[in-house]
VOKEZA-557799 format. One record per atom (N, C-alpha, C): residue number from 1; chain; y negated, z negated, x negated. Coordinates in steps of 0.2 Angstrom, whole numbers, plus 2048, in hexadecimal, padded with zeros to 3 digits. Layout:
BEGIN
+-----+----+-------+-----+------+
:   i : ch : north :  up : east :
+-----+----+-------+-----+------+
: NUM :  A :     Y :   Z :    X :
...
+-----+----+-------+-----+------+
This chain:
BEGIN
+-----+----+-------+-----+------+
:   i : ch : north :  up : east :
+-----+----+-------+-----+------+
:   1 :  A :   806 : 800 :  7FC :
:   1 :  A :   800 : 800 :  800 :
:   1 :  A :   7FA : 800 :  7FC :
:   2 :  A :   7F5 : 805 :  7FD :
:   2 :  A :   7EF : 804 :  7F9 :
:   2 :  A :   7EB : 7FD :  7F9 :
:   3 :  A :   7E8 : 7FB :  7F4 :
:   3 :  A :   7E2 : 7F6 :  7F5 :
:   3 :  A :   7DE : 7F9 :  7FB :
:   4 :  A :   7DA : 7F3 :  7FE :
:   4 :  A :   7D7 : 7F7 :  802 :
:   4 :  A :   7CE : 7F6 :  7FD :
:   5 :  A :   7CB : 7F9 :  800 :
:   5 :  A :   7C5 : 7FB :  7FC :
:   5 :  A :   7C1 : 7F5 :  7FC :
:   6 :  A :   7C2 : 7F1 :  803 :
:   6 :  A :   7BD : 7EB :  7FF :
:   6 :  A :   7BD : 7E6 :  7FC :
:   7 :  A :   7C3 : 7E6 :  7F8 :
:   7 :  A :   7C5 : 7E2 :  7F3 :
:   7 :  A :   7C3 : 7E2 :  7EE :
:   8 :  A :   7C0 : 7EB :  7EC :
:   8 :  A :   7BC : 7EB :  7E5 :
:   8 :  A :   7B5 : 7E8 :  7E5 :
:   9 :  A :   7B5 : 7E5 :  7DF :
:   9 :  A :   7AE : 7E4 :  7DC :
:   9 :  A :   7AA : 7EA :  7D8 :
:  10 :  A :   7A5 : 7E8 :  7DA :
:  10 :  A :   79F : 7EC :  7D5 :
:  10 :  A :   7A0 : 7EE :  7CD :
:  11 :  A :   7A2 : 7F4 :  7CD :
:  11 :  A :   7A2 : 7F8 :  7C5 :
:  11 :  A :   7A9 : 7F6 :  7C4 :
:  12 :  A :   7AE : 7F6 :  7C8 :
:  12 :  A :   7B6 : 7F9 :  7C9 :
:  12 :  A :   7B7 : 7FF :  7CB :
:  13 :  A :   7BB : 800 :  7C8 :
:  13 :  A :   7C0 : 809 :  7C9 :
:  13 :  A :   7C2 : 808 :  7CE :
:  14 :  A :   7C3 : 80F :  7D3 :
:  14 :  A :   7C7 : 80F :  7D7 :
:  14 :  A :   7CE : 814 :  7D4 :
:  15 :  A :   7D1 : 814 :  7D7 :
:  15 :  A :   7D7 : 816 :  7D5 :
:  15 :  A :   7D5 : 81E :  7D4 :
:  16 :  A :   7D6 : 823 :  7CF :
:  16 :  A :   7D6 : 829 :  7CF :
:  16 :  A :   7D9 : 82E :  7D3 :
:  17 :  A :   7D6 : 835 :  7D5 :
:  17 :  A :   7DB : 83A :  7D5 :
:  17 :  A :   7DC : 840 :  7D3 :
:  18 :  A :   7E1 : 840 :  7D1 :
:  18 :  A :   7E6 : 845 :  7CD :
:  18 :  A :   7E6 : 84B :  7D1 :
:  19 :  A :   7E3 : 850 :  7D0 :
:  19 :  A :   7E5 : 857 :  7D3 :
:  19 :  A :   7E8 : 85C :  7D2 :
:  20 :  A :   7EB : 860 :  7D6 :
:  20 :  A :   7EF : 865 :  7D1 :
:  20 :  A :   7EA : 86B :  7CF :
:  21 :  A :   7ED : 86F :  7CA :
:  21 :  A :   7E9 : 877 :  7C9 :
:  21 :  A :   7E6 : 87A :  7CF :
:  22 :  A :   7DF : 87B :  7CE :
:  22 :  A :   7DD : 87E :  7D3 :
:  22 :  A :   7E2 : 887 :  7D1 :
:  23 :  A :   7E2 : 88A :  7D9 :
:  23 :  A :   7E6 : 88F :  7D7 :
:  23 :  A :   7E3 : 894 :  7DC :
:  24 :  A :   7E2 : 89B :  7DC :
:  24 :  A :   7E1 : 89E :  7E0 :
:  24 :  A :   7E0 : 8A1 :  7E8 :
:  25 :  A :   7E9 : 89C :  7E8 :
:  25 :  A :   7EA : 899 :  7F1 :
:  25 :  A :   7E6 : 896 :  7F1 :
:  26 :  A :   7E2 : 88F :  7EF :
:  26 :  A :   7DF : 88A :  7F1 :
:  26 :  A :   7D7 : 88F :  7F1 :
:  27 :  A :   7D4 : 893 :  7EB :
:  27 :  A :   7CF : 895 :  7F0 :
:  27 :  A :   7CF : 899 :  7F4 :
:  28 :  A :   7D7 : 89C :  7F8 :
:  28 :  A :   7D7 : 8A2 :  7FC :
:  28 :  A :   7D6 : 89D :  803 :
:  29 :  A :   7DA : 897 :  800 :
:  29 :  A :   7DA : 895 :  809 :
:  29 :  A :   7D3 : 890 :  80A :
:  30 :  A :   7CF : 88D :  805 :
:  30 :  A :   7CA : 88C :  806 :
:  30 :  A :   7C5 : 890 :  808 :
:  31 :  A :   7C4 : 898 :  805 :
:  31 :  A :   7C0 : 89D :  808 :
:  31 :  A :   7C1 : 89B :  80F :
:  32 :  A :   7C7 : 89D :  810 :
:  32 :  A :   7C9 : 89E :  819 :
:  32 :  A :   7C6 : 899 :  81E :
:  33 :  A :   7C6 : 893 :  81B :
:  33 :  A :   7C6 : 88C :  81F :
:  33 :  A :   7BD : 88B :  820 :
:  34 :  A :   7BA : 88C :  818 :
:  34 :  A :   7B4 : 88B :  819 :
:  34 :  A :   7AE : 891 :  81B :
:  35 :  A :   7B1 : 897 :  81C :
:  35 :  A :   7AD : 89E :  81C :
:  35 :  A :   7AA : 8A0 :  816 :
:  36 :  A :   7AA : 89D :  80F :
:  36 :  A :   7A7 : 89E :  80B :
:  36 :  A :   7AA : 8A4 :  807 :
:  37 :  A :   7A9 : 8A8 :  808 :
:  37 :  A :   7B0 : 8B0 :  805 :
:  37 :  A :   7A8 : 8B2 :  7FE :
:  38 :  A :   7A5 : 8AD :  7FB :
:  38 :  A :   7A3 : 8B1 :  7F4 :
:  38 :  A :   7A6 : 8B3 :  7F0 :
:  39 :  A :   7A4 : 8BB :  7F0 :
:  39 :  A :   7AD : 8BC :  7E9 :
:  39 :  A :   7AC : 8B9 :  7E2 :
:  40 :  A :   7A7 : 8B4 :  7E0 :
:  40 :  A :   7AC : 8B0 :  7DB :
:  40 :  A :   7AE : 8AB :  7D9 :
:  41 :  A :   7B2 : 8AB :  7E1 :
:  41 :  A :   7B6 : 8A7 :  7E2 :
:  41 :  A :   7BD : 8A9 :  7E2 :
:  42 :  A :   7BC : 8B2 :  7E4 :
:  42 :  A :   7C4 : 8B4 :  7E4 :
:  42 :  A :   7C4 : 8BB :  7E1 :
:  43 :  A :   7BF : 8BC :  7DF :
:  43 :  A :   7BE : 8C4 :  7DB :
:  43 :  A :   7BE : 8C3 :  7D5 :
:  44 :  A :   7C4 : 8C5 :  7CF :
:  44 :  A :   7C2 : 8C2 :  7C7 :
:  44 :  A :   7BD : 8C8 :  7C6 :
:  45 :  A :   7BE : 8CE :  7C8 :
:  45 :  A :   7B9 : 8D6 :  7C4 :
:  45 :  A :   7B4 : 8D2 :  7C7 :
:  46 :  A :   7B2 : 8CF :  7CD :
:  46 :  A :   7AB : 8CD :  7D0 :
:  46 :  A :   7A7 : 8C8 :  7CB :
:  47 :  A :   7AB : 8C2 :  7C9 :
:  47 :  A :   7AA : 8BC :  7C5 :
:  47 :  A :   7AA : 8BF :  7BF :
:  48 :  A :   7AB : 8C3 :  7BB :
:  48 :  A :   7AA : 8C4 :  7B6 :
:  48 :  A :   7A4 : 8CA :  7B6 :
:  49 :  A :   7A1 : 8CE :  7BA :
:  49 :  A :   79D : 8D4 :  7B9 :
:  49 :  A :   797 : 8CF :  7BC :
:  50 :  A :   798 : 8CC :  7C1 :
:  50 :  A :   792 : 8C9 :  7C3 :
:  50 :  A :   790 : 8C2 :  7C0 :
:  51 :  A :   794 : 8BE :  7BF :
:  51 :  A :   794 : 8B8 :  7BB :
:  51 :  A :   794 : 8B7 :  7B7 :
:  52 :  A :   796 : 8BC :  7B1 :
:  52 :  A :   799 : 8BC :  7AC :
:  52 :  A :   79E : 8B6 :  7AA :
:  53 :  A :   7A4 : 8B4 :  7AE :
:  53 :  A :   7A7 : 8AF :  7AF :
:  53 :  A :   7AE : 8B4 :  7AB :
:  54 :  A :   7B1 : 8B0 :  7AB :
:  54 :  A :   7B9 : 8B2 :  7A7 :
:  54 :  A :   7BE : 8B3 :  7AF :
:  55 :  A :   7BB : 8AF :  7B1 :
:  55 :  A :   7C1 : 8B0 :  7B8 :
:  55 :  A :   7BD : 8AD :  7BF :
:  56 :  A :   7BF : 8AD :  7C4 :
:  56 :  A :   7BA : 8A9 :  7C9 :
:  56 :  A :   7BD : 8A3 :  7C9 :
:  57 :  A :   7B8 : 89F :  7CC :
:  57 :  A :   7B7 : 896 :  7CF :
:  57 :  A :   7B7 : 896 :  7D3 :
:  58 :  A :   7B8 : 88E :  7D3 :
:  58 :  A :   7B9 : 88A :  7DA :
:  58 :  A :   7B3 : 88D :  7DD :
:  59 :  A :   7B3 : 88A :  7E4 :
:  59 :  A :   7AC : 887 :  7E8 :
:  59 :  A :   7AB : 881 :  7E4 :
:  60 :  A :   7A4 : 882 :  7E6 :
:  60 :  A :   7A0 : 879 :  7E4 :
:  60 :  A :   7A4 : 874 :  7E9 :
:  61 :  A :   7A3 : 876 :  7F1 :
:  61 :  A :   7A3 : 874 :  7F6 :
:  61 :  A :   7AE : 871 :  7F6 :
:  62 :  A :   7B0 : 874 :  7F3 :
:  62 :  A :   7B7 : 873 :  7F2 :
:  62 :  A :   7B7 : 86E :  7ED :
:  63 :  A :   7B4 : 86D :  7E9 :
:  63 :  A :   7B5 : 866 :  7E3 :
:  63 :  A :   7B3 : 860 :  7E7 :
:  64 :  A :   7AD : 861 :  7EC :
:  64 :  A :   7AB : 85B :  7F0 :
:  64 :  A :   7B0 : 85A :  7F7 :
:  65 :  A :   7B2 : 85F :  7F9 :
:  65 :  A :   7B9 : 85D :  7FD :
:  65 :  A :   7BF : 856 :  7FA :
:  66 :  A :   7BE : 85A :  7F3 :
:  66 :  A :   7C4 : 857 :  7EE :
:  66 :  A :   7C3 : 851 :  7EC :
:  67 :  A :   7BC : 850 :  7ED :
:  67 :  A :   7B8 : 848 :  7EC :
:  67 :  A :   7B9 : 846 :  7F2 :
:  68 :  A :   7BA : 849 :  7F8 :
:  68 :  A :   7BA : 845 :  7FF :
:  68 :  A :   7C1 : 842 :  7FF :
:  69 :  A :   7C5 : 846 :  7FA :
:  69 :  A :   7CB : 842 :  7FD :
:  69 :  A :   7CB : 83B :  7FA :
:  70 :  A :   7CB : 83A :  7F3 :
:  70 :  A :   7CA : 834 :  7F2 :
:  70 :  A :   7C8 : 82F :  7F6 :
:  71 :  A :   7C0 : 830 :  7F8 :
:  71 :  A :   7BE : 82D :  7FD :
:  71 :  A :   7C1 : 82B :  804 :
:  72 :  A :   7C7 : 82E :  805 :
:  72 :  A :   7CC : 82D :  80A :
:  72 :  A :   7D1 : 82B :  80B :
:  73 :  A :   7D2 : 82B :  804 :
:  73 :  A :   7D8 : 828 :  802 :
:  73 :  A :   7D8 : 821 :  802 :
:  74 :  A :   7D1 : 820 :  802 :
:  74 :  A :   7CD : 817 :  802 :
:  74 :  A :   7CC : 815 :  80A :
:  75 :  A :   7CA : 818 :  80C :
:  75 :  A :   7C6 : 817 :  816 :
:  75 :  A :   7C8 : 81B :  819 :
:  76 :  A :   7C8 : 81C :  81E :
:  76 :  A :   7C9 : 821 :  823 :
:  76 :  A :   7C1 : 823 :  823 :
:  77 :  A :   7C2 : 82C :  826 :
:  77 :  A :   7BD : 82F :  826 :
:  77 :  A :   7B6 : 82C :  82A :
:  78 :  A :   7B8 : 82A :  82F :
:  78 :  A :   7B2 : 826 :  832 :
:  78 :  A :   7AF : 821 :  830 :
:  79 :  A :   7B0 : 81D :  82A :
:  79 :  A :   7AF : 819 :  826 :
:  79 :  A :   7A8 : 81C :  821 :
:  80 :  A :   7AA : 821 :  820 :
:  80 :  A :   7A5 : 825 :  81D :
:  80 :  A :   79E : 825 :  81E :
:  81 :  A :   79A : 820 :  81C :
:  81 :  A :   793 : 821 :  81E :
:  81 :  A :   78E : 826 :  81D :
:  82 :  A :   78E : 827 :  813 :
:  82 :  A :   78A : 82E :  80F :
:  82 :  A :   78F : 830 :  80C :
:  83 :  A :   78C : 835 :  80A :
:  83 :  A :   791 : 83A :  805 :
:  83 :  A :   78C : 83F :  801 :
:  84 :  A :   789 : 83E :  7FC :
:  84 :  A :   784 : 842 :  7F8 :
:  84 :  A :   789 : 846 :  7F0 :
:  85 :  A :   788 : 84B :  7EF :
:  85 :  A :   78A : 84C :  7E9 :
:  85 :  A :   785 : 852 :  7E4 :
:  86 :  A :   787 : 853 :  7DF :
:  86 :  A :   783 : 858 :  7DD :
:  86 :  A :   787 : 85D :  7D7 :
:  87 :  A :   789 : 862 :  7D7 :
:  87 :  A :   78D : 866 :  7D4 :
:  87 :  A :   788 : 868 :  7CF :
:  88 :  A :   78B : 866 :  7C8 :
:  88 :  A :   78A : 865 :  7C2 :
:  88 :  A :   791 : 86A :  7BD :
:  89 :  A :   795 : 86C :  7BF :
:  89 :  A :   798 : 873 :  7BB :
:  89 :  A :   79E : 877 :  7BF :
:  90 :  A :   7A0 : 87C :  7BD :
:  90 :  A :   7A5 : 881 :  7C1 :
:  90 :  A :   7AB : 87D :  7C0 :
:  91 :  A :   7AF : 87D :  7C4 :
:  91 :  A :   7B7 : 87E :  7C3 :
:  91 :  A :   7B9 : 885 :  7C3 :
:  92 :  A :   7BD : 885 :  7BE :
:  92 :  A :   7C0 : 889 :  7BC :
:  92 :  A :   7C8 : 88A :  7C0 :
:  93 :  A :   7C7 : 891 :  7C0 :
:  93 :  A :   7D0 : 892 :  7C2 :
:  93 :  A :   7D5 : 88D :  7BE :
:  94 :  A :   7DA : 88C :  7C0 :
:  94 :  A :   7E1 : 889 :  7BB :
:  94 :  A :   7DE : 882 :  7BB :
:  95 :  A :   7D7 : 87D :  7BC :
:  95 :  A :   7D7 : 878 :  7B9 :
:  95 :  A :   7D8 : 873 :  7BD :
:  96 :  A :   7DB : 86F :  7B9 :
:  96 :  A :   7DE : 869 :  7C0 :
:  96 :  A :   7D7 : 862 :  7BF :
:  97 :  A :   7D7 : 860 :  7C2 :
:  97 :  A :   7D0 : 85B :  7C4 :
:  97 :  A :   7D4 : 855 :  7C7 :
:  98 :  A :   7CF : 850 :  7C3 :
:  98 :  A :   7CE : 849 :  7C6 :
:  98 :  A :   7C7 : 846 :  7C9 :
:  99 :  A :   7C9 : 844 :  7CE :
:  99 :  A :   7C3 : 841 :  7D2 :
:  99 :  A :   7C4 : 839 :  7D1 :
: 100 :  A :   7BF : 835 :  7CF :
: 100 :  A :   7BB : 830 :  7CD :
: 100 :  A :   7B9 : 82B :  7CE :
: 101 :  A :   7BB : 824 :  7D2 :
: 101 :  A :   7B4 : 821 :  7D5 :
: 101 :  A :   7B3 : 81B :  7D1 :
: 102 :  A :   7AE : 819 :  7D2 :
: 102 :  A :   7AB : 812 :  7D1 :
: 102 :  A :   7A9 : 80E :  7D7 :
: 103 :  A :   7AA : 808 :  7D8 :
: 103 :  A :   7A5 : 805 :  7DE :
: 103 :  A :   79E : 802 :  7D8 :
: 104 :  A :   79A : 805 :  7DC :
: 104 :  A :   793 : 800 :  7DA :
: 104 :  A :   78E : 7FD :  7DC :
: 105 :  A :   790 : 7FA :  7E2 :
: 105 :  A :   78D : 7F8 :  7E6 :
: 105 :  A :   78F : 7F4 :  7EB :
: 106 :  A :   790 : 7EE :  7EE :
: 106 :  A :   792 : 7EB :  7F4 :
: 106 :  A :   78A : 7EB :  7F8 :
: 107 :  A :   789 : 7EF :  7FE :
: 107 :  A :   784 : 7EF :  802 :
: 107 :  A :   782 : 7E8 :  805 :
: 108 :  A :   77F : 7E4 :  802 :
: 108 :  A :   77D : 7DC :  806 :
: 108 :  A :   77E : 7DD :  80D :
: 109 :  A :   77F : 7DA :  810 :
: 109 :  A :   782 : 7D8 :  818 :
: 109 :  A :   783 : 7DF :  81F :
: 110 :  A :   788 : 7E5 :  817 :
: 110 :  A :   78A : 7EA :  81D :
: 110 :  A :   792 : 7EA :  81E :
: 111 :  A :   794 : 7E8 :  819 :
: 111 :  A :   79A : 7E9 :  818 :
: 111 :  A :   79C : 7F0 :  815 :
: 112 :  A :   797 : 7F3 :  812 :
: 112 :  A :   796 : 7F8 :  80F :
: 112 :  A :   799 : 7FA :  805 :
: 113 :  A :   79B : 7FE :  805 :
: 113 :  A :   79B : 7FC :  7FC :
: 113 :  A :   799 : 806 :  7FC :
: 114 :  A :   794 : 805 :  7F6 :
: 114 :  A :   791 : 80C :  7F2 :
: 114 :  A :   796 : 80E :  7EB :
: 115 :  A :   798 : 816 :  7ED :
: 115 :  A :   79D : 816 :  7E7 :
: 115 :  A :   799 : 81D :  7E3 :
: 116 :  A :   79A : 81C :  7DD :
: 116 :  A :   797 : 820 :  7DB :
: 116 :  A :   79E : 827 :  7D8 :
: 117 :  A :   7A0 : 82C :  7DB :
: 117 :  A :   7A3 : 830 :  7D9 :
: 117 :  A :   7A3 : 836 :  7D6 :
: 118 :  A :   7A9 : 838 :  7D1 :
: 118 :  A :   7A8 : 83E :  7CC :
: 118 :  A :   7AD : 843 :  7CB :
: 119 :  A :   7AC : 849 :  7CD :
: 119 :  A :   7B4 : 84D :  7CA :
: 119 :  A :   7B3 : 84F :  7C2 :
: 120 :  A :   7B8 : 84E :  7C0 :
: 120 :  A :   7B8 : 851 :  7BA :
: 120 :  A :   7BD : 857 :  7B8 :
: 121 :  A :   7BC : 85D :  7B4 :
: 121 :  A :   7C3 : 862 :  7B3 :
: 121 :  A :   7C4 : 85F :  7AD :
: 122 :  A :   7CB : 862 :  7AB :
: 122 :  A :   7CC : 85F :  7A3 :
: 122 :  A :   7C8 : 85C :  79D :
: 123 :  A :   7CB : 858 :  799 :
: 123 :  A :   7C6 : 857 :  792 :
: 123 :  A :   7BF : 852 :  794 :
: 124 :  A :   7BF : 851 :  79E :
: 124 :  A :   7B8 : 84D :  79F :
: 124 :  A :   7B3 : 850 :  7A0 :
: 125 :  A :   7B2 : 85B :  7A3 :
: 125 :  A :   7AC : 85D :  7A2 :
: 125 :  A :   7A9 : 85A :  7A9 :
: 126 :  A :   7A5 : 85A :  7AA :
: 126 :  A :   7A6 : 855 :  7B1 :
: 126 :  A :   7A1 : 85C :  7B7 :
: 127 :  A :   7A6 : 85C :  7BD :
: 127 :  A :   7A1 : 862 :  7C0 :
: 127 :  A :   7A0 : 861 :  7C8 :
: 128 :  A :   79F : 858 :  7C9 :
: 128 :  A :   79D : 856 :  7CF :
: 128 :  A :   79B : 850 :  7CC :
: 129 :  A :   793 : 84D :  7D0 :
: 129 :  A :   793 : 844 :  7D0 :
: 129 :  A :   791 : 843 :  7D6 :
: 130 :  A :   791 : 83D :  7D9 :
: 130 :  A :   78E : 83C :  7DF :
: 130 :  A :   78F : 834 :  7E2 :
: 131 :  A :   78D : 831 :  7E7 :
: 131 :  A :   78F : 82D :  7E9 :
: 131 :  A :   791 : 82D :  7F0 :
: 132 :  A :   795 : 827 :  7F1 :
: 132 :  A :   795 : 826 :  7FC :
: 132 :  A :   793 : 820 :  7FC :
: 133 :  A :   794 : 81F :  802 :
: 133 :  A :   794 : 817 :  803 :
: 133 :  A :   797 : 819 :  80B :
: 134 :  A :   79D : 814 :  80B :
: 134 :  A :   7A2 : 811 :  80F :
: 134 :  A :   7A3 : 80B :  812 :
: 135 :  A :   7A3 : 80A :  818 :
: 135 :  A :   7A5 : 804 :  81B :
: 135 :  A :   7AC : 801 :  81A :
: 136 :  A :   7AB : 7FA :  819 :
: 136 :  A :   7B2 : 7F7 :  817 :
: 136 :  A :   7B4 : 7F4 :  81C :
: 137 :  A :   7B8 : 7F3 :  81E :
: 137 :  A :   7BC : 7EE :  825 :
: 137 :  A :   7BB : 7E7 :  822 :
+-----+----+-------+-----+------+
């Protein structure tokens, strides 16, 4: 059974997650689901002539899905109070990503805790931060 969230104190980890290789299926079915069809996402001649990229990339908007899970893995989605992030590098095709939290903040008399969250791809480049803040039972 997980901890539940509000047992953490201020400036503890949360548990990480481990993701597998972003892979081509994953941005076909995300085009699909989210409308977002830019081909460099799914076109490597497009990402490469127009990007000058080696291959296409995630969506931004997919890495911050990938942060949400985290966050649910903690609370259920209504628990969810903000969700702010800021995309800071591409993911690359093939690269597997971990998502990050910290808690840093207990909200004085909300029952509230502020986490501040991060994906990283290999090696630590880091290409999502941001924070939530979550209601705790």
């Amino acid at each position: 059974m997980a901890r539940p969230l509000s047992s953490y104190a201020p400036g503890e980890m949360l548990p990480s997650l481990e993701l597998p290789p972003l892979t081509r299926h994953m941005l076909a079915l995300y085009c699909g689901g989210s409308g977002d069809h830019n081909p460099l996402h799914t076109d490597i001649d497009f990402a490469r002539e127009a990007g000058h990229l080696p291959d296409v990339i995630g969506h931004g908007m997919l890495s911050m899905a990938l942060a949400a899970r985290l966050l649910t893995d903690l609370a259920p989605p209504e628990a969810l109070r903000a969700f702010e992030v800021r995309f800071v590098g591409m993911t690359h095709i093939h690269e597997a990503l971990t998502v990050e939290g910290v808690v840093e903040e207990r909200l004085a008399g909300s029952g509230r805790v502020k986490i501040a969250i991060k994906v990283l791809a290999p090696e630590g480049r880091l290409i999502l931060n941001g924070q939530a803040i979550i209601d705790t039972p």
